[in-house]
Backbone as CSV, one residue per row, in Angstrom:
resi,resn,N_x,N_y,N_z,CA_x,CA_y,CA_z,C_x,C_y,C_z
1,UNK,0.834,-1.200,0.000,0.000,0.000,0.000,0.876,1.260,0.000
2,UNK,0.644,2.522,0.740,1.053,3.568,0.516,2.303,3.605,1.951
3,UNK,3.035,4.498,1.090,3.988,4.515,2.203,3.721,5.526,3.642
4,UNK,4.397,5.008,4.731,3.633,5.279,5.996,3.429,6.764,6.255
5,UNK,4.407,7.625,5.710,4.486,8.725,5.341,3.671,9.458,4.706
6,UNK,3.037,8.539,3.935,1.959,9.593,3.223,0.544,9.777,3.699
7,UNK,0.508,9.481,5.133,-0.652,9.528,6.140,-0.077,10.445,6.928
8,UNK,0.702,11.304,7.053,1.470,12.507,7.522,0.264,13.336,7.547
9,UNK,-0.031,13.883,8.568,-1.265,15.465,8.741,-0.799,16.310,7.690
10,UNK,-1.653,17.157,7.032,-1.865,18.279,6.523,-1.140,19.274,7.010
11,UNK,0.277,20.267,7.115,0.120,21.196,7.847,-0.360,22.299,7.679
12,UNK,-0.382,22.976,8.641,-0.984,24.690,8.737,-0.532,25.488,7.222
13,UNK,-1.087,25.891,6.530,-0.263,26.799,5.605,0.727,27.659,6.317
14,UNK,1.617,28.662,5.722,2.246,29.536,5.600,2.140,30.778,5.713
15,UNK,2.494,31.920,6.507,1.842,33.355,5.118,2.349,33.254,4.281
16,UNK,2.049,33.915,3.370,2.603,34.420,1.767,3.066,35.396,1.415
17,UNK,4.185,36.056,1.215,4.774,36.918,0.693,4.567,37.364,-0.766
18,UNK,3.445,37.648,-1.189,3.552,38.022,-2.837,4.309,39.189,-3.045
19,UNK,4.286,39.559,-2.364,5.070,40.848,-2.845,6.536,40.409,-3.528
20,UNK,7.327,39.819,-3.203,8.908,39.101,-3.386,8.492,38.133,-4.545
21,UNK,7.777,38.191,-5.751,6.846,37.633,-6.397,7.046,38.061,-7.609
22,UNK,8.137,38.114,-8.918,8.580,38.256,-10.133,7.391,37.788,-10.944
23,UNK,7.520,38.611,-12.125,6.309,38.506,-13.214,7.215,37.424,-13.746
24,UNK,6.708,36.386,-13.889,6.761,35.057,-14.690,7.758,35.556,-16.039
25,UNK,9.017,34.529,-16.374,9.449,34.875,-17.634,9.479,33.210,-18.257
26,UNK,8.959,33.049,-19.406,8.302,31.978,-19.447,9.141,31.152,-20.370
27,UNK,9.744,29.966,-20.097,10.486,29.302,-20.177,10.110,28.750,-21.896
28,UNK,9.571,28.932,-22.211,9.101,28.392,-23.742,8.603,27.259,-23.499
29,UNK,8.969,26.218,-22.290,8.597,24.602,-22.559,6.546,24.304,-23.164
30,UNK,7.129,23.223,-23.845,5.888,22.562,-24.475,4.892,22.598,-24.009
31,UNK,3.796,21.774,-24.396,2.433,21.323,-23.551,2.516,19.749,-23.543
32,UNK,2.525,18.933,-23.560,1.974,17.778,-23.642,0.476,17.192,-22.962
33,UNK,-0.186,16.186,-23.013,-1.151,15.176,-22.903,-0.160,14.472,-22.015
34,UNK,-0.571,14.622,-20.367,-0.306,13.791,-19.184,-1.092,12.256,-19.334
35,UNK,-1.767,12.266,-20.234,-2.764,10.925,-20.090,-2.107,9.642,-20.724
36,UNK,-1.215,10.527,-21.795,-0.699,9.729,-22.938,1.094,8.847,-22.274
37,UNK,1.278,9.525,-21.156,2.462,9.403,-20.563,2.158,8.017,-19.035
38,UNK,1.507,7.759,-18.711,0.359,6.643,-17.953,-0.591,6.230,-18.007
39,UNK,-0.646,4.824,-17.861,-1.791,4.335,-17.852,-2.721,4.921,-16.513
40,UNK,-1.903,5.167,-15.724,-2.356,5.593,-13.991,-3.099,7.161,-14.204
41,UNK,-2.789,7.844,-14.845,-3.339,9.146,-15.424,-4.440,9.656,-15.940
42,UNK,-5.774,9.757,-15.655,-6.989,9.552,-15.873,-7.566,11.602,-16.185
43,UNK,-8.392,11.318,-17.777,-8.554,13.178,-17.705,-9.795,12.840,-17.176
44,UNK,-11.122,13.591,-16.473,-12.266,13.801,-16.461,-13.220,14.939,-16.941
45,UNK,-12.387,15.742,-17.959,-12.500,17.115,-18.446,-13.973,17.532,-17.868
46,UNK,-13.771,17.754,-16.481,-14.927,18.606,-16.011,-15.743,19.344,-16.327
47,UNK,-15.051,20.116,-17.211,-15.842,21.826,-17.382,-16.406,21.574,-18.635
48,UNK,-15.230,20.385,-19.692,-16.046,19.879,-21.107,-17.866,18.838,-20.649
49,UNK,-17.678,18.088,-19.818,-18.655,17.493,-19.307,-19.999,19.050,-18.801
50,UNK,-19.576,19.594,-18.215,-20.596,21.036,-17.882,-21.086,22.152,-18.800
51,UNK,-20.469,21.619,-20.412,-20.949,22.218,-21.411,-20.024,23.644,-21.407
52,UNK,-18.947,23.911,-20.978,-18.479,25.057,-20.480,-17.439,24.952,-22.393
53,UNK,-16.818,26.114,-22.847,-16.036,26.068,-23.684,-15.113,25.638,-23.410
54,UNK,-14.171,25.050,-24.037,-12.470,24.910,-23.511,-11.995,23.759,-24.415
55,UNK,-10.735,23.565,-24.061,-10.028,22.346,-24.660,-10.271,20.760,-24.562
56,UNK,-10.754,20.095,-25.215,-11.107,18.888,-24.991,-9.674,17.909,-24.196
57,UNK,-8.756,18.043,-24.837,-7.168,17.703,-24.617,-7.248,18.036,-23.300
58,UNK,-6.439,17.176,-22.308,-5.447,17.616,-21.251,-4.319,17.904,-21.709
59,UNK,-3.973,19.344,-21.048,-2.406,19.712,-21.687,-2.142,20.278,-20.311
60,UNK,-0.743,20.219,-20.227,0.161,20.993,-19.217,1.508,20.836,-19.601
61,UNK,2.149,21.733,-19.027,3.846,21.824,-19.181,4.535,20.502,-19.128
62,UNK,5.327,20.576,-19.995,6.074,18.710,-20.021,6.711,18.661,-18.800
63,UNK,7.352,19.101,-17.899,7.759,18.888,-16.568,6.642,18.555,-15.577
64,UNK,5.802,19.622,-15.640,4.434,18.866,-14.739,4.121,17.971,-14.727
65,UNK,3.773,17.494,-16.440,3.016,16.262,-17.066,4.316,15.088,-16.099
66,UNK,5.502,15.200,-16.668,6.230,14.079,-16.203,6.346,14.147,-14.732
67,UNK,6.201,15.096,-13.526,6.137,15.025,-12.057,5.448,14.591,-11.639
68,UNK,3.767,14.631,-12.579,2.684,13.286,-12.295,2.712,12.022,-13.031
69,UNK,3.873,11.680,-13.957,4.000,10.377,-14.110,5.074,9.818,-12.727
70,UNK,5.951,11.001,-12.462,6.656,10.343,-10.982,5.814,10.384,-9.787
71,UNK,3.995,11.042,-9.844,3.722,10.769,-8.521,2.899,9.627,-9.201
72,UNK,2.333,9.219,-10.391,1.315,8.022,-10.015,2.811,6.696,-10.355
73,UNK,3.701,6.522,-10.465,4.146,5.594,-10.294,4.520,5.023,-9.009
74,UNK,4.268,5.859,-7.949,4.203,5.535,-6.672,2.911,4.951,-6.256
75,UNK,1.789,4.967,-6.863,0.476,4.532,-6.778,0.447,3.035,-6.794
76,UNK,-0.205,2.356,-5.745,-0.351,0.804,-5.770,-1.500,0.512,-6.658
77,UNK,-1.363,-0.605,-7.315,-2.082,-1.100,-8.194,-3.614,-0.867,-7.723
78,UNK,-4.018,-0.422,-8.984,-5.565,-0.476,-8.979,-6.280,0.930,-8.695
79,UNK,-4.808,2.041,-8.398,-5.302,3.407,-8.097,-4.679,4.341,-9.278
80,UNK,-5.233,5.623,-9.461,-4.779,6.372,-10.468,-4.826,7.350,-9.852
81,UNK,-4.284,8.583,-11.071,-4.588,10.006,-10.993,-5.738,10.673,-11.767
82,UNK,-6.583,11.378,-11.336,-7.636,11.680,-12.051,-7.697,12.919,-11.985
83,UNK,-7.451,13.849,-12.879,-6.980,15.288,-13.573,-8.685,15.713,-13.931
84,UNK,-9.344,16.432,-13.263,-10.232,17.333,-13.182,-10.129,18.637,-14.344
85,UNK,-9.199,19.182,-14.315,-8.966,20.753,-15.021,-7.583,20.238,-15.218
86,UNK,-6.766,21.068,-16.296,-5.270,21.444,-16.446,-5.307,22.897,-17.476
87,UNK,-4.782,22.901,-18.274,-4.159,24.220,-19.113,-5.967,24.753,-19.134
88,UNK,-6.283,26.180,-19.411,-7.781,26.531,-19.065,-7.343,27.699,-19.866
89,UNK,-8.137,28.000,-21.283,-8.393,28.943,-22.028,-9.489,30.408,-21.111
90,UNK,-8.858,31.078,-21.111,-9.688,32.280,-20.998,-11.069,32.251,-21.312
91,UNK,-11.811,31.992,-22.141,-13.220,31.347,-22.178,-13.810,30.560,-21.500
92,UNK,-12.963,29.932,-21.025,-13.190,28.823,-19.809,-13.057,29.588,-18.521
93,UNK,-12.013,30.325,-17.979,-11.601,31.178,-17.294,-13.027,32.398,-16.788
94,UNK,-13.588,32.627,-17.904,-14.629,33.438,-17.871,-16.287,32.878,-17.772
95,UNK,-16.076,31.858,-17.972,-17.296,31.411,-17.452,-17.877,30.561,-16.378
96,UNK,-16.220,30.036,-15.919,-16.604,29.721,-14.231,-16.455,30.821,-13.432
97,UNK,-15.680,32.029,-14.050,-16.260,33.035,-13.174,-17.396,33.485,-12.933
98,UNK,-18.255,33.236,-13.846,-19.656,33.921,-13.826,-20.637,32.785,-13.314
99,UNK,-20.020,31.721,-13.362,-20.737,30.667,-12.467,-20.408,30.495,-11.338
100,UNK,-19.233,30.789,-10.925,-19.116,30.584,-9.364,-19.750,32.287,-8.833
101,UNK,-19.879,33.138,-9.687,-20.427,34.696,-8.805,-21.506,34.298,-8.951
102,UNK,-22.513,34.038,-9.589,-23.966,33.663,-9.806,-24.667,32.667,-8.433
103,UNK,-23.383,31.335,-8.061,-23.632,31.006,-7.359,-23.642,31.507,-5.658
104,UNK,-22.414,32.340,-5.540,-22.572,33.139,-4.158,-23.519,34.064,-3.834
105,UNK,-23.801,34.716,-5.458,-24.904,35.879,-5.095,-26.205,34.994,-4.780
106,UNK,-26.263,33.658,-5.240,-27.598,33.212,-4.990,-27.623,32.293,-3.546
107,UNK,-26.550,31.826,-2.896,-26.389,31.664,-1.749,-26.279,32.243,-0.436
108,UNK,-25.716,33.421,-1.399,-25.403,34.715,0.437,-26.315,35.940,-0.325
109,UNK,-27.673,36.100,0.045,-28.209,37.277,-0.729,-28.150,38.243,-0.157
110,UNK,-27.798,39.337,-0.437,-27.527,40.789,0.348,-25.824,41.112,0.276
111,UNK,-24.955,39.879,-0.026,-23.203,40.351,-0.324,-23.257,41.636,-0.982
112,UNK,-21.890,42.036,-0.558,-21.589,43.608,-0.673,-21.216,43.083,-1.780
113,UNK,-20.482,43.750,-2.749,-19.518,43.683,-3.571,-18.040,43.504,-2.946
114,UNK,-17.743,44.053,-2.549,-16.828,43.483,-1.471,-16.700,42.531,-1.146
115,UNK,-17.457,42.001,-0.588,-17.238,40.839,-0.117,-17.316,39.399,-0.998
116,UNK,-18.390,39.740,-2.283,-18.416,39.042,-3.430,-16.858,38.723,-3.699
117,UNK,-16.531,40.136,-3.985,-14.955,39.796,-4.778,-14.176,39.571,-4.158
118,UNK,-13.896,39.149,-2.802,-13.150,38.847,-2.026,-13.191,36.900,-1.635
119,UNK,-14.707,36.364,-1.927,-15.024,35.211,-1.580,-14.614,34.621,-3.513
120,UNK,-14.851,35.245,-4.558,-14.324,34.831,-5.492,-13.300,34.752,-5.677
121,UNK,-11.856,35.464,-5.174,-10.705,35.421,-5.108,-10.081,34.410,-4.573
122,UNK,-10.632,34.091,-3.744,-10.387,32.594,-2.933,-10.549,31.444,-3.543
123,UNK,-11.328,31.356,-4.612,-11.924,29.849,-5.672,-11.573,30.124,-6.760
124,UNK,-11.651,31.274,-7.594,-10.750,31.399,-9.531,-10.353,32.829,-9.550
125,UNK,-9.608,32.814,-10.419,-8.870,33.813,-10.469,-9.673,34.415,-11.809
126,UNK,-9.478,35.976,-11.514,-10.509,36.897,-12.968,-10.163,36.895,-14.536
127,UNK,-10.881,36.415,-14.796,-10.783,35.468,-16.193,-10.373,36.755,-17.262
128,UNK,-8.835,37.584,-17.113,-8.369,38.519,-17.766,-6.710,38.337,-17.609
129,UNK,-6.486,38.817,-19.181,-4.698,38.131,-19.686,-4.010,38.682,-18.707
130,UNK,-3.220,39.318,-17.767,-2.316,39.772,-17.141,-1.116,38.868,-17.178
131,UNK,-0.037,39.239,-18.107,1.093,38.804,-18.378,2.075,38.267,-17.446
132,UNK,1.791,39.905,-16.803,2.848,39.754,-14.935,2.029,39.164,-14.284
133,UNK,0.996,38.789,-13.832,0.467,37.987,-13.090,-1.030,37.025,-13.327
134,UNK,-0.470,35.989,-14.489,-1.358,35.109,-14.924,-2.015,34.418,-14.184
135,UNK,-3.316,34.032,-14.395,-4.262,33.015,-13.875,-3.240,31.946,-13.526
136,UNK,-3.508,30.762,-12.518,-2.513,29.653,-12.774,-2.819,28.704,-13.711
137,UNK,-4.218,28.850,-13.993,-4.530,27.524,-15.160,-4.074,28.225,-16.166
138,UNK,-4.245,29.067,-16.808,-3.477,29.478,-18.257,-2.033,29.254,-18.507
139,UNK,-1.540,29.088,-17.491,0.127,28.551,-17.580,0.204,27.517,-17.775
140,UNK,-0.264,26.823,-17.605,-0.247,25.075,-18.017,0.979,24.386,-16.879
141,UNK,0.960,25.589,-15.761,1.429,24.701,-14.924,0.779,24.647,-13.496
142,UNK,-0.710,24.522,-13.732,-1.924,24.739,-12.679,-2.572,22.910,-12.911
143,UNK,-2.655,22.192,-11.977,-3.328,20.756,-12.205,-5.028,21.085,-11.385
144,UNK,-6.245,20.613,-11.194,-7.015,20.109,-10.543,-7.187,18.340,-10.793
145,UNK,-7.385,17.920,-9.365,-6.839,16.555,-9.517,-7.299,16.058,-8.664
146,UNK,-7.378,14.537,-8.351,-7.879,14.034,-7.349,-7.393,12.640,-7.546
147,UNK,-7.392,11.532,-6.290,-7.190,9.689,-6.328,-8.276,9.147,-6.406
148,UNK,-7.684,8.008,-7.754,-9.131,7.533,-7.357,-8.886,5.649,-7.817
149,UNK,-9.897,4.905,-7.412,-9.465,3.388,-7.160,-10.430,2.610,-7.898
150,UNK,-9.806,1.810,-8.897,-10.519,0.971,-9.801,-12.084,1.687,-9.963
151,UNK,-11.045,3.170,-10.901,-12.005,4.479,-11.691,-12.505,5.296,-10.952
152,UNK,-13.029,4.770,-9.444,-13.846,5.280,-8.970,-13.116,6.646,-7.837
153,UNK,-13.463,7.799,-7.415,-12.592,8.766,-6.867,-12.928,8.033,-5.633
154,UNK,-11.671,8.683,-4.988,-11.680,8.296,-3.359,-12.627,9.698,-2.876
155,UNK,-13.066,9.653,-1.564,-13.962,10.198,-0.841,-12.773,11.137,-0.367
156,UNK,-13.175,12.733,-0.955,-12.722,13.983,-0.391,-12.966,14.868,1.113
157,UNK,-14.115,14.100,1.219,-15.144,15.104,2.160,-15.718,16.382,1.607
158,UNK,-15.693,16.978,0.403,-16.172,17.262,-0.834,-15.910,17.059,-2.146
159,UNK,-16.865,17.732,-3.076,-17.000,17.544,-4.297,-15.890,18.513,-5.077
160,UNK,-15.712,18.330,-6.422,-14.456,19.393,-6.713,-15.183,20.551,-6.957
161,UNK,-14.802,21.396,-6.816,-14.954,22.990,-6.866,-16.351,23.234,-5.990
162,UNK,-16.078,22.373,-4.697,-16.903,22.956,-3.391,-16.132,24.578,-3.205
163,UNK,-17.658,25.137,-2.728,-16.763,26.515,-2.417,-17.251,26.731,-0.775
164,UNK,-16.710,26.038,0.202,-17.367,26.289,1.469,-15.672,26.473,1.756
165,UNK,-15.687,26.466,3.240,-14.238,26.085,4.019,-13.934,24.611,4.540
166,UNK,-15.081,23.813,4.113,-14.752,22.280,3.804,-13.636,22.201,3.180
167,UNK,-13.874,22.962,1.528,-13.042,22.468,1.016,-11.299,23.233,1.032
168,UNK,-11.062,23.667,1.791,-9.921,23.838,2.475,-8.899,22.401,2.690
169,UNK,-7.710,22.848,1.888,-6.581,21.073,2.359,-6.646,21.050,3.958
170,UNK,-6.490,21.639,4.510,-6.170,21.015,5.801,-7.768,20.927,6.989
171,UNK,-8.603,21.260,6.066,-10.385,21.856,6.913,-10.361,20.589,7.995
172,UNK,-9.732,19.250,7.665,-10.246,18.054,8.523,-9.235,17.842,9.127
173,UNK,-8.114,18.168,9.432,-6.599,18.408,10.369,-7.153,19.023,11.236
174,UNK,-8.496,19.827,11.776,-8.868,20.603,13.111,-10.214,19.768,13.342
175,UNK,-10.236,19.224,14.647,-11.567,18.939,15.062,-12.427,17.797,13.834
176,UNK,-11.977,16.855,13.310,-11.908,16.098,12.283,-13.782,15.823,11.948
177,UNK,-14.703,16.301,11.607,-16.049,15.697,12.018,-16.416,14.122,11.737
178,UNK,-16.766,13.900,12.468,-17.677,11.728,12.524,-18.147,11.619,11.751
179,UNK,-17.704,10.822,10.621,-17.231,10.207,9.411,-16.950,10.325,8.561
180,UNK,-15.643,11.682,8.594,-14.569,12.294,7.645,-13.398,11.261,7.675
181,UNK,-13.276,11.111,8.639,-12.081,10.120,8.943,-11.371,9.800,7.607
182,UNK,-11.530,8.817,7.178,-11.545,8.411,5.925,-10.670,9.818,4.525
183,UNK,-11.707,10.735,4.466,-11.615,11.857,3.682,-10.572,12.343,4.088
184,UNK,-10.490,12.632,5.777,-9.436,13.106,5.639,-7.899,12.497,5.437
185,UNK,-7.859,11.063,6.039,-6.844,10.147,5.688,-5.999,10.168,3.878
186,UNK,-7.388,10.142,3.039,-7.411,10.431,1.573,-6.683,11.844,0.799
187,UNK,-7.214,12.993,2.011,-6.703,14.216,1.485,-5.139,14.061,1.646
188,UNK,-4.491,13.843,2.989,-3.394,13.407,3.209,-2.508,12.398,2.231
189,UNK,-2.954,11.478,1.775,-2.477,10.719,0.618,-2.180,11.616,-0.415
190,UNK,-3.082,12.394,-0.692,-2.867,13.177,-1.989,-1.886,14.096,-1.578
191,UNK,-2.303,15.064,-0.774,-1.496,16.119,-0.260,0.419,15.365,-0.263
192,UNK,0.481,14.626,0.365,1.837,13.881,0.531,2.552,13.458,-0.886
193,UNK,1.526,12.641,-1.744,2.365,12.168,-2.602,2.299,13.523,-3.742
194,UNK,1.826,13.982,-3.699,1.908,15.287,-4.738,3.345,16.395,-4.400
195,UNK,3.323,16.519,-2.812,4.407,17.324,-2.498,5.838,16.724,-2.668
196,UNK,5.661,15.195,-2.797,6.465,14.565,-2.561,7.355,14.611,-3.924
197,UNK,7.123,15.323,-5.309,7.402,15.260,-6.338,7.641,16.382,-6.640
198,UNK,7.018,17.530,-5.676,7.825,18.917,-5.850,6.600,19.948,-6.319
199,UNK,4.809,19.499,-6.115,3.785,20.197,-6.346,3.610,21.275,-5.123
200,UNK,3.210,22.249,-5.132,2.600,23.118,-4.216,1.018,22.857,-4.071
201,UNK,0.629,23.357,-3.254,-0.620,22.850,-2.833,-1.590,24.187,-2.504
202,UNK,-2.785,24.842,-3.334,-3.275,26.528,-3.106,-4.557,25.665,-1.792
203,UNK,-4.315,26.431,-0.371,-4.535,25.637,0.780,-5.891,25.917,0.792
204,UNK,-6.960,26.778,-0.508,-8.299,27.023,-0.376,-9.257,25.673,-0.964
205,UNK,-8.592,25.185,-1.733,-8.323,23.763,-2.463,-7.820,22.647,-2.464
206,UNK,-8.471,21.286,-1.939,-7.261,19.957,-1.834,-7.201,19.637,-2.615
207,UNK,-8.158,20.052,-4.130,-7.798,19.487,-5.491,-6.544,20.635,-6.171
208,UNK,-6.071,21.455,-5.979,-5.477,22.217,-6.583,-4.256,22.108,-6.398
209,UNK,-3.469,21.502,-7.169,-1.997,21.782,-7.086,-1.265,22.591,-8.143
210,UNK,0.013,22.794,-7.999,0.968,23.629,-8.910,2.557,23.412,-9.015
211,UNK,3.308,23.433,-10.191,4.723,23.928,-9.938,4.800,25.467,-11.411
212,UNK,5.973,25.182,-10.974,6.746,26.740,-12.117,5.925,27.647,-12.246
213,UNK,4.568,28.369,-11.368,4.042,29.182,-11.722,4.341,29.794,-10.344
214,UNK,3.198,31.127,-10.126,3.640,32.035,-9.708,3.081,31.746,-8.159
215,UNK,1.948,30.780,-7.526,1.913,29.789,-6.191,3.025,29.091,-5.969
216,UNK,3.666,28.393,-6.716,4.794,27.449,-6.786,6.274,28.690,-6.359
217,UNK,5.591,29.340,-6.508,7.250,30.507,-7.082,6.519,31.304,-5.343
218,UNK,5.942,31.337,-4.425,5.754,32.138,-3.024,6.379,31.534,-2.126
219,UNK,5.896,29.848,-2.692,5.983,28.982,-1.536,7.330,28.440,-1.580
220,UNK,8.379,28.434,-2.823,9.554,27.917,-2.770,10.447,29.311,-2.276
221,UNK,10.090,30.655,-2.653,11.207,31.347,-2.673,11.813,31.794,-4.024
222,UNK,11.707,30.771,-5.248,11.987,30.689,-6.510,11.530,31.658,-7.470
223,UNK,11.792,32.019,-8.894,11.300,32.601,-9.650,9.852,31.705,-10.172
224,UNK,9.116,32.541,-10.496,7.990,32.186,-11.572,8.862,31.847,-13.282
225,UNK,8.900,30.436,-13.727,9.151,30.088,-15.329,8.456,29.537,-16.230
226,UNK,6.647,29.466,-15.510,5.741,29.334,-16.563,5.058,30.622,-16.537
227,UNK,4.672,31.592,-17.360,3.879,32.419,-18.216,2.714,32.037,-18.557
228,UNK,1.878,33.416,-19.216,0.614,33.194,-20.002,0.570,32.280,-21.146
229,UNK,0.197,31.235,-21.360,0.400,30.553,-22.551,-0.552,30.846,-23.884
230,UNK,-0.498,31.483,-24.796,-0.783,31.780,-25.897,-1.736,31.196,-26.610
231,UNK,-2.016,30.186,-25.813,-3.476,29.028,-26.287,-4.005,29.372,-25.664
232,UNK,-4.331,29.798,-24.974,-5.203,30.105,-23.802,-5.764,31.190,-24.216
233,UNK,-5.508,32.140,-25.374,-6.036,33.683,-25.407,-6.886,33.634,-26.695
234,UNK,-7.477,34.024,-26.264,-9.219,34.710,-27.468,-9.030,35.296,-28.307
C-alpha cells in the first residue's frame, strides 16, 4: 500500500509573501497530454462534461506532465490520478467566473460587492490576460486533480470545486467531524504524494496543485518560469 508517510497530517499553511513575487518569464517549454504518458493518469475534463467552452485535450507543461508520471508511479495497483482541469483557455476562465459569482450571489443574498470579490478570489482567479500575473490555469502549470481506485474517486469530504471552508486542504486536520475520517486520511495521501514530487498545494483547495508558476514561485522562494500561454487567449 502507501507509504507510511503519506498519512502525515496536513500542515498549517504559511503566510505568503507576494510581494517578493517576479512577473513570470516563461520558459518556452511545451504542452503535452499527461494521459498519454500513464496508464495511472486519468482526464475527467470537467468543465467539457458542464458544457463550459475549452479544450477537450489535457495539456500541461512537459515537466508537470512528467512530475505526475513520478507521482502516479508511486500509486499501488488499482489506483490512479484523475486530472479534473489542467491548461484553461480564458473562455473557460470566464465562465466559471460567472458561475461561481452567480452562485454566491444566490447563496449569500444581500453580499456587498466586497465581499463578493473577495469570496471569489479565494476559488478562480478573474478570467483577464495579465502577463505579470497570470491566472494559474493558463500557464499550463496549474493541475485540478484528485485519487481515485478501480475508476472510482476516493472520498474527499467534498466535491471538486466545493466553495465552502470544507473544502480547504487542511479543513479536517482541526476537530476532524464523525465520518470524515476516511476523507481526511485520503486528502493526506494526496497532499503527501503530490508534495512529494515537488507540487505546491493553493490551501483554499485539496484538489489544486501547482509547480513553475507564480503559487509554486511564493511557496519555494523561486522565480515564476511558466507564463501566459498563448493558447489560452481569445
Amino acid at each position: 500500500m502507501f507509504p507510511q508517510d503519506f498519512l502525515s497530517p496536513i500542515p498549517a499553511p504559511a503566510a505568503e509573501d507576494w510581494s517578493r513575487v517576479p512577473p513570470p518569464v516563461d520558459c518556452g517549454e511545451a504542452l503535452v497530454d499527461p494521459t498519454a504518458l500513464s496508464p495511472q493518469i486519468l482526464y475527467d475534463a470537467s468543465y467539457s462534461q458542464q458544457g463550459l467552452p475549452g479544450l477537450e485535450t489535457c495539456l500541461l507543461r512537459e515537466v508537470v506532465a512528467q512530475k505526475l508520471v513520478l507521482a502516479a508511479d508511486q500509486l499501488p495497483h488499482g489506483y490512479a490520478i484523475l486530472i479534473f482541469d489542467a491548461l484553461r483557455p480564458l473562455s473557460v476562465q470566464r465562465a466559471i467566473y460567472e458561475q461561481f459569482k452567480a452562485r454566491f450571489l444566490r447563496e449569500k443574498p444581500g453580499i456587498s460587492e466586497e465581499e463578493l470579490t473577495a469570496l471569489l478570489d479565494d476559488f478562480v482567479a478573474k478570467p483577464v490576460k495579465r502577463l505579470e500575473r497570470p491566472a494559474p490555469h493558463t500557464t499550463g502549470g496549474a493541475v485540478d486533480l484528485t485519487l481515485c481506485k478501480d475508476g472510482l474517486p476516493l472520498d474527499m469530504g467534498t466535491g471538486f470545486d466545493d466553495l465552502t471552508d470544507l473544502a480547504r486542504t487542511d479543513a479536517l486536520e482541526h476537530a476532524c467531524p464523525t465520518g470524515f475520517e476516511q476523507a481526511r486520511d485520503n486528502r493526506r495521501l494526496l497532499y503527501n504524494l503530490m508534495t512529494s514530487v515537488g507540487f505546491v498545494n493553493y490551501r483554499c483547495e485539496w484538489w489544486h496543485y501547482a509547480y513553475g508558476e507564480r503559487q509554486w514561485a511564493v511557496r519555494t522562494g523561486k522565480s515564476p518560469f511558466y507564463g501566459f500561454c498563448l493558447v489560452c487567449d481569445d
